[in-house]
TORRO-92002 format. One line per 8 residues: number of its first residue (from 1); their letters; for each residue y, x, z negated of N, C-alpha, C. Coordinates in Angstrom, 2 decimals. Layout:
NUM) a) Y X Z Y X Z Y X Z; ...;
END
This chain:
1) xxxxxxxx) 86.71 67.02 -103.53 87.50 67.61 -102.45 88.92 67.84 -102.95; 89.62 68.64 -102.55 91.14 69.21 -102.49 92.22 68.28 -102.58; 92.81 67.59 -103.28 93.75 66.25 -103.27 95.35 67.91 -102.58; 95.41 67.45 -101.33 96.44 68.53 -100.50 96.23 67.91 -99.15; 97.64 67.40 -99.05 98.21 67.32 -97.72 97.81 68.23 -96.33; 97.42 69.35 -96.35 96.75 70.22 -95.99 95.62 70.16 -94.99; 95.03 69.67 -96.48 93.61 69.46 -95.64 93.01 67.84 -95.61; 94.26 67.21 -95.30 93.49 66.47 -95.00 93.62 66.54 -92.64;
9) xxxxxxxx) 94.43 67.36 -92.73 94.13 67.75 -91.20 93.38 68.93 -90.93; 93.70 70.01 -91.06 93.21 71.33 -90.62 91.84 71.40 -90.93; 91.51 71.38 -92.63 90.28 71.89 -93.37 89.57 70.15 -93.16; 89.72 68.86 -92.58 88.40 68.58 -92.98 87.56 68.69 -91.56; 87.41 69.12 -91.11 86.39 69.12 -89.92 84.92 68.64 -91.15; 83.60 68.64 -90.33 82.75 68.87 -91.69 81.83 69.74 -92.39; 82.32 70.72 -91.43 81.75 72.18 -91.63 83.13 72.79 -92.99; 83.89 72.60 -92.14 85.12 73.26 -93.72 85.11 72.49 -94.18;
17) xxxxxxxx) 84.91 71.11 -94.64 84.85 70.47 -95.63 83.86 70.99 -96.85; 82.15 70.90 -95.95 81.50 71.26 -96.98 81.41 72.83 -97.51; 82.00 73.45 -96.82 82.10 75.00 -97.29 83.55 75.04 -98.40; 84.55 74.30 -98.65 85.56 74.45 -99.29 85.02 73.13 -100.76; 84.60 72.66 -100.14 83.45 72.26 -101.77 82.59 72.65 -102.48; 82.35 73.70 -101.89 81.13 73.86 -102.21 82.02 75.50 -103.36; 82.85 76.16 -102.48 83.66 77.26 -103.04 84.39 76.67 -104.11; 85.12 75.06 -104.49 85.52 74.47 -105.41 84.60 74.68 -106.10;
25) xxxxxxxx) 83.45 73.77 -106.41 82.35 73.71 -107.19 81.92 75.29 -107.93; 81.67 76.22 -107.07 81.77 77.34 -107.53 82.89 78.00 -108.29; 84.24 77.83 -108.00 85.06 78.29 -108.32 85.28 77.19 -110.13; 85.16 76.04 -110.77 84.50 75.45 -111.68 83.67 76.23 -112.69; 83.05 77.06 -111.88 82.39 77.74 -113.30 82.91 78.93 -113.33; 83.46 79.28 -113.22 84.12 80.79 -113.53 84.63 81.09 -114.81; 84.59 81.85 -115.53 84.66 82.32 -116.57 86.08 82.67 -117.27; 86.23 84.06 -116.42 87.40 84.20 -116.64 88.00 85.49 -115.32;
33) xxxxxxxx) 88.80 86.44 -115.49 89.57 87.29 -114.06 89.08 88.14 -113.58; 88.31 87.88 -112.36 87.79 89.46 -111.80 88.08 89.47 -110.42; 87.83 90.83 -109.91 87.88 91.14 -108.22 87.34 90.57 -107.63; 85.93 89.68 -107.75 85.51 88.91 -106.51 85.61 87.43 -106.62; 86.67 87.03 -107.50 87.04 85.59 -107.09 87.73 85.47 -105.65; 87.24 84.40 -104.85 87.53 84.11 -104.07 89.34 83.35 -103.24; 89.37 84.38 -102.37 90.90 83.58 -101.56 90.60 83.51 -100.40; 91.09 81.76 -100.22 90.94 81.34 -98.90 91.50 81.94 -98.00;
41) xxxxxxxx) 91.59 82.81 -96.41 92.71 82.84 -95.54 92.40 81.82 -94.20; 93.48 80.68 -93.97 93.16 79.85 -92.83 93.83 80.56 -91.38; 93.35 80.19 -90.19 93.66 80.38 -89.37 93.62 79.14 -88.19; 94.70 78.83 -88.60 95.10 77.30 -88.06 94.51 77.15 -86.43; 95.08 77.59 -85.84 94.75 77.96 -84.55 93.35 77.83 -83.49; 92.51 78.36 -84.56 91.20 78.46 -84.40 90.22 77.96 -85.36; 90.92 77.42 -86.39 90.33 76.25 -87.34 89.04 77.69 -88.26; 89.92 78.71 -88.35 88.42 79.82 -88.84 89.29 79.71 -90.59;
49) xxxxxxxx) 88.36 79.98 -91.41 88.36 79.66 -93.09 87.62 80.96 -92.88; 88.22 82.01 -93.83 87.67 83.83 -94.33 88.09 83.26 -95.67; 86.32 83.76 -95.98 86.52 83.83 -97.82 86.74 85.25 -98.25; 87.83 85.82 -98.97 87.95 87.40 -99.24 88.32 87.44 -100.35; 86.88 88.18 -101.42 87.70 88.57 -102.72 89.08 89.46 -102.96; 89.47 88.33 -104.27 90.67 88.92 -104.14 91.25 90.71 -104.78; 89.72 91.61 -104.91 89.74 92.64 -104.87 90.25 93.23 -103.40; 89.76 92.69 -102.48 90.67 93.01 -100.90 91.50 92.65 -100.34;
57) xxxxxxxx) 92.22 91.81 -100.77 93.06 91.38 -99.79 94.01 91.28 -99.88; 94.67 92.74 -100.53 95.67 93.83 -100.01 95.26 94.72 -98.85; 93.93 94.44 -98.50 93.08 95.89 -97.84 93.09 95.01 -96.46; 92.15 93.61 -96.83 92.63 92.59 -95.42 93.75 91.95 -94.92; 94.77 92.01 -96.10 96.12 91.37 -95.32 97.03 92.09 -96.28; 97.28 93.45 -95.81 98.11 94.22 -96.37 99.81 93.81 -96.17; 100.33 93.86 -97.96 101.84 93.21 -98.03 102.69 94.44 -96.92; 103.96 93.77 -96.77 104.90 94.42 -96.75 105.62 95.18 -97.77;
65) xxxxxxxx) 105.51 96.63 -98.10 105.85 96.77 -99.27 106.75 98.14 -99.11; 107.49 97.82 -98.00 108.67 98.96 -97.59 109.48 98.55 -98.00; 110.23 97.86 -98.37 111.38 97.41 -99.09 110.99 98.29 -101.25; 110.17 97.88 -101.22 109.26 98.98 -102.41 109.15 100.23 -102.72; 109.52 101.13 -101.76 109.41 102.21 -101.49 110.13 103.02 -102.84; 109.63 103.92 -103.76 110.05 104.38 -104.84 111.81 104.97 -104.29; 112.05 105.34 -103.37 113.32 106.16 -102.82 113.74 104.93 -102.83; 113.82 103.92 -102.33 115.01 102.41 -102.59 115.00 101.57 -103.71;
73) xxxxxxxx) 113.74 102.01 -104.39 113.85 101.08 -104.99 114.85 102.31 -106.37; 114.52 103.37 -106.77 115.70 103.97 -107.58 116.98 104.41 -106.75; 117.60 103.88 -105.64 118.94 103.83 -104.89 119.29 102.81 -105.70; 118.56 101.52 -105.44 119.09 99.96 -105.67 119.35 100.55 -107.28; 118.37 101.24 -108.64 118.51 101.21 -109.47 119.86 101.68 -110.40; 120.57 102.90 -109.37 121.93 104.01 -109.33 122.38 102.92 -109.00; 122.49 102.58 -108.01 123.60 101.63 -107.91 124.11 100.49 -109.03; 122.87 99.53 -109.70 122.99 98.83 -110.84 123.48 99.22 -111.75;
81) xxxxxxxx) 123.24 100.81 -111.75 124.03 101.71 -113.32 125.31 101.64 -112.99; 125.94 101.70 -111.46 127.29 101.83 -111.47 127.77 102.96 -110.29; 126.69 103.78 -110.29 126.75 104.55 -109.16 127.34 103.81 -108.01; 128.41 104.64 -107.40 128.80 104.65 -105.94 127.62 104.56 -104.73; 127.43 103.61 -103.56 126.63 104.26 -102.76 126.26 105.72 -102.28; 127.36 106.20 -102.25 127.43 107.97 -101.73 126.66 108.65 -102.70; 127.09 108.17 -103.89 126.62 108.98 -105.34 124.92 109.06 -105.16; 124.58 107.34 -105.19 123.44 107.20 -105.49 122.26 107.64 -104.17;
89) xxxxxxxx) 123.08 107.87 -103.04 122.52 108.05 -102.25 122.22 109.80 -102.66; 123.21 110.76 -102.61 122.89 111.95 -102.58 121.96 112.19 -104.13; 121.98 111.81 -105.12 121.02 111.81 -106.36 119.78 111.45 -105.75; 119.21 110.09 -104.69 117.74 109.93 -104.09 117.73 111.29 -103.69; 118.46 111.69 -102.74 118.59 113.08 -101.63 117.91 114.26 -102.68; 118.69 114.47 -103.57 118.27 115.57 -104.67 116.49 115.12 -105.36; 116.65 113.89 -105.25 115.32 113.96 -106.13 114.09 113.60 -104.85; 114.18 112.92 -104.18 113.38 112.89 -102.94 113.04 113.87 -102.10;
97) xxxxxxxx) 114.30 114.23 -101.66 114.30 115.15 -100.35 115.01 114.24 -99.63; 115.64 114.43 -98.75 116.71 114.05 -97.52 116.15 113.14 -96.59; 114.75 113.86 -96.04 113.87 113.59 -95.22 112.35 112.40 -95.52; 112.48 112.10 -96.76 111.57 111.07 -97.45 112.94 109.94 -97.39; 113.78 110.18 -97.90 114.40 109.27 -98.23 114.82 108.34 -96.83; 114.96 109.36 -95.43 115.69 108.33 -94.33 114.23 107.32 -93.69; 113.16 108.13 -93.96 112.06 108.04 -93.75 111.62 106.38 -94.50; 111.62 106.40 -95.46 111.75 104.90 -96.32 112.88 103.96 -95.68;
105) xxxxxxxx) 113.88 104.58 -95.72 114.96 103.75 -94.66 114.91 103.40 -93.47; 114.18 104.25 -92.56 113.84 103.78 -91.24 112.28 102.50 -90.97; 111.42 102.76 -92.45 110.02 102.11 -92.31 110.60 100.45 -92.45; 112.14 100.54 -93.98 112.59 99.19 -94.31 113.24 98.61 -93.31; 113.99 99.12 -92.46 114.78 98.69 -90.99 113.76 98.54 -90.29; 112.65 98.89 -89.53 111.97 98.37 -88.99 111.43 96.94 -89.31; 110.94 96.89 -90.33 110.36 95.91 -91.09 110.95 94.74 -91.05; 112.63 94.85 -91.46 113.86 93.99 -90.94 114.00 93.51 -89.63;
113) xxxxxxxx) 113.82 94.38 -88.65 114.38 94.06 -87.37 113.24 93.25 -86.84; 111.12 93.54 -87.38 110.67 93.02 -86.64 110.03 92.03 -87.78; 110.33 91.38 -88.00 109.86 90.78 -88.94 108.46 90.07 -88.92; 107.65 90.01 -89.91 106.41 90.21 -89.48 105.96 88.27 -90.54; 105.06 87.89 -90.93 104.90 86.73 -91.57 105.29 86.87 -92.81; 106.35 86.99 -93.46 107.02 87.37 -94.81 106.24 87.84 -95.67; 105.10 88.33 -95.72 103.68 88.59 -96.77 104.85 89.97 -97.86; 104.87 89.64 -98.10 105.82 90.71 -99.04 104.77 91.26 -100.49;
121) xxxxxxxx) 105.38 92.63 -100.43 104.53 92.89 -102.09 104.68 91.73 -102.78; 106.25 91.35 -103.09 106.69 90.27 -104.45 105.93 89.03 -104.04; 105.55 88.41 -102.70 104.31 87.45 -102.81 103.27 87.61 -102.80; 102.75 89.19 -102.22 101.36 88.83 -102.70 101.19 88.86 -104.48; 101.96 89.93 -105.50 101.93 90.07 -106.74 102.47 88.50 -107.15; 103.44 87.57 -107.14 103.36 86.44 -107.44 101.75 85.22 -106.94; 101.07 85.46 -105.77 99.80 84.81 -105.88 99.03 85.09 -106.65; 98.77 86.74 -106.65 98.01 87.25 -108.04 98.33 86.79 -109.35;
129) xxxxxxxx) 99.66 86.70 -109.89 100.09 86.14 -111.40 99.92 84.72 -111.25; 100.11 84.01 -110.12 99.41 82.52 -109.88 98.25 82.18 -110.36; 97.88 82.47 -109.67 96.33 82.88 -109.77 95.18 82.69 -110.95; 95.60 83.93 -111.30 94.99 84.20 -112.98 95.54 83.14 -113.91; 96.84 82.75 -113.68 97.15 81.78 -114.86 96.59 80.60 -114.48; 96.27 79.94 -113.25 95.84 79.04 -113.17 94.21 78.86 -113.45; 93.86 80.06 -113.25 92.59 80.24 -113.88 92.17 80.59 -115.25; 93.38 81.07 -116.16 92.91 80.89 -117.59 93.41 79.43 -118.45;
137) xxxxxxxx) 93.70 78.66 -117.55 94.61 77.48 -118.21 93.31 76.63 -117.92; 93.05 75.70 -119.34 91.95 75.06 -119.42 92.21 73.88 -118.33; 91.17 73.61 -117.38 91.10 72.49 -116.83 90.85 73.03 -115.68; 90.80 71.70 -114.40 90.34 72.08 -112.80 91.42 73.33 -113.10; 90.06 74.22 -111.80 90.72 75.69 -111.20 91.04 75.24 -109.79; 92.34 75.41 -109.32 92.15 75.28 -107.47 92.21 76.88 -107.18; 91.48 76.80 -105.99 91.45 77.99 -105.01 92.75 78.47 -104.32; 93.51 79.61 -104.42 94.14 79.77 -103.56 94.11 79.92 -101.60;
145) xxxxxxxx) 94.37 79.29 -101.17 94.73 79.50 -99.94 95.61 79.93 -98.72; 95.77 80.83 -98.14 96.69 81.29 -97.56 96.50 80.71 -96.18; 97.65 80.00 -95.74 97.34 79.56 -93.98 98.26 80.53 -93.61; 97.68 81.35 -92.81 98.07 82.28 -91.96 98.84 81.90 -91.11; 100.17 82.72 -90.93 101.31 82.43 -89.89 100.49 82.43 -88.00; 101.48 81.55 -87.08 100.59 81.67 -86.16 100.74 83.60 -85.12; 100.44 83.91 -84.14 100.63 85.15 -84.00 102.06 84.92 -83.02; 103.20 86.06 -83.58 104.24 85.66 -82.79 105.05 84.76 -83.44;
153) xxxxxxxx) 105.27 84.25 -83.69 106.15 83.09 -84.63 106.58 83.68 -85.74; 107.56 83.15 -85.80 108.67 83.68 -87.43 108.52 82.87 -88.36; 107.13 81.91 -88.62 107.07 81.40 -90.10 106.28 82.26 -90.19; 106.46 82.32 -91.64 105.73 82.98 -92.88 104.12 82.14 -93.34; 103.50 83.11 -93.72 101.76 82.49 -94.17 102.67 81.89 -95.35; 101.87 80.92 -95.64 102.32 79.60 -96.27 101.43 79.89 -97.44; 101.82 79.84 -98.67 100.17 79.36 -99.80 100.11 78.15 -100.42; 98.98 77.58 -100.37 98.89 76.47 -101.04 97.71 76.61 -101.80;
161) xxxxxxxx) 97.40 75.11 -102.60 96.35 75.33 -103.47 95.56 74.54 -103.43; 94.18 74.63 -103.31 92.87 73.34 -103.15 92.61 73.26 -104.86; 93.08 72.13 -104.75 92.50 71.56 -106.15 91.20 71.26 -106.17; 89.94 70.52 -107.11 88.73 69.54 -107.09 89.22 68.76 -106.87; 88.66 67.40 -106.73 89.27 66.39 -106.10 88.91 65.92 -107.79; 90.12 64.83 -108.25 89.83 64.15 -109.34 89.05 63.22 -109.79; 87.96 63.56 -110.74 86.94 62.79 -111.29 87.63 61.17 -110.98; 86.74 59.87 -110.75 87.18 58.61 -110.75 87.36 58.12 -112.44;
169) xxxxxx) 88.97 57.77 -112.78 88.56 57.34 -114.18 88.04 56.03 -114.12; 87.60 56.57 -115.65 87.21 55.12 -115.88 87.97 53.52 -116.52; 87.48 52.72 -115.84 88.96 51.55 -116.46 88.62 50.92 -117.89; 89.41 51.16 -118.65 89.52 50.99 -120.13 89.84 49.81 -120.55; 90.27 49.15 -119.74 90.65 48.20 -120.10 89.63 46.56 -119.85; 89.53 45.60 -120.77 88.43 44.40 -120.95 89.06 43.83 -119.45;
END
């Protein structure tokens, strides 16, 4: 089982217990990085565990990735060169269009004003680089898990990680 603070409330009922052992155990023999390794998403609330390869789930729990937007993200870049705001703004204008560019600005202000469970591109792409490294690094693999923010509330989905639970050593000593 999962040595995580975690679960020792939410996930052990004994239905998610034996389904998140059983995805450990599985997750143990894996080889090496593909699309249908498995990510947990919890839903505290209703005690529901969705297993979703992690080929989808940009598709099932799509990031926030307006702050990303190619028009801000080469503003922010003019600006780093030294560009003036005005400057760097009318250079997006020239290379965008006027109308893409306020358009990205109005999707990132929204995004701001309503803020949604922080799922951001830069975290879901940091779980992904998590991820894989923890899965090519010799030894227990834990599962990623995402506990889903509740609906309405301003925390952020949380990630944590289900470890195997650690073999009992053995005592070495006479």
């Amino acid at each position: 089982m999962a040595d995580n603070a975690l679960l020792s409330g939410a996930l052990q009922t004994p239905r998610l217990r034996l389904r998140l052992e059983r995805l450990l155990a599985q997750q143990q023999r894996e080889q090496g990085w593909h699309g249908e390794l498995p990510v947990l998403l919890l839903e505290r609330c209703w005690l529901r565990l969705e297993v979703v390869p992690v080929r989808r789930l940009a598709q099932v729990l799509p990031p926030d990735a307006s702050a990303e937007a190619p028009e801000l993200v080469r503003f922010r870049e003019l600006r780093r060169q030294g560009l003036t705001a005005d400057l760097a703004q009318e250079r997006c204008w020239e290379e965008f269009g006027r109308e893409a560019c306020s358009r990205a600005l109005r999707r990132f202000w929204c995004s701001q004003e309503q803020p949604g469970p922080g799922w951001t591109l830069e975290r879901y792409l940091l779980l992904l680089d998590l991820y894989r490294r923890h899965l090519e690094t010799p030894g227990p693999r834990p599962l990623p898990l995402l506990v889903l923010a509740r609906a309405g509330s301003a925390e952020p989905h949380r990630l944590e990680w289900c470890w195997p639970a650690a073999t009992a050593m053995r005592h070495t000593c006479p």
